[in-house]
Residue, then its C-alpha position, 0 to 999 in steps of 0.5 A: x500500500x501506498x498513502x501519498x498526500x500533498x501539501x499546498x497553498x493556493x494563489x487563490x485568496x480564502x473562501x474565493x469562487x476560484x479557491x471552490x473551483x479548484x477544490x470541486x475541480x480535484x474532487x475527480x481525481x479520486x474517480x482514476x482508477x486505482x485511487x482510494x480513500x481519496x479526501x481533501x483536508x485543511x492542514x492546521x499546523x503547517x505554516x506554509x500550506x493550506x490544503x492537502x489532499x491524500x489517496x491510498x494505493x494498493x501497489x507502485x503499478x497502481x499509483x504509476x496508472x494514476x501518475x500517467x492517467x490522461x485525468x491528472x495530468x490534465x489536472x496537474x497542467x490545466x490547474x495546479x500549474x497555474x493555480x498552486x503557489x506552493x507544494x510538498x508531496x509525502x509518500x508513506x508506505x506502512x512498516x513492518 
């Protein structure tokens, strides 16, 4: 398994029609095949990041499928290039 999750701040100003946008916009990505437990969340306790969102996947085959699906790569150009001021992916896989 694998939890990978990101960061980030938005050039968007809080509670803006754009900053809605973009989070109702991400929502799709948890529907690429592959993804589960995909949830978006408020950080409360990082300084230089307001949002994160976090997905689980099975195995590295099934986070590959998601990494090249035609869905978040038109997300990552389309949105987060333009929109994300700034960013910090974690991979996590369980010990033991």
């Amino acid at each position: 398994m694998i939890r990978h999750t990101v960061l980030f701040r938005l050039r968007h100003d809080a509670g803006s029609e754009a900053e809605a946008a973009f989070l109702e916009n991400a929502l799709a990505l948890a529907n690429i095949p592959g993804v589960t437990n995909f949830a978006q969340l408020r950080v409360l306790d990082a300084e230089d990041f307001d949002y994160a969102f976090s997905m689980d996947f099975a195995d590295q085959v099934a986070y590959d499928g998601y990494n090249g699906h035609p869905d978040h790569t038109a997300f990552v150009a389309d949105r987060w290039v333009p929109e994300v001021a700034a960013f910090r992916e974690i991979d996590y896989t369980p010990l033991g």
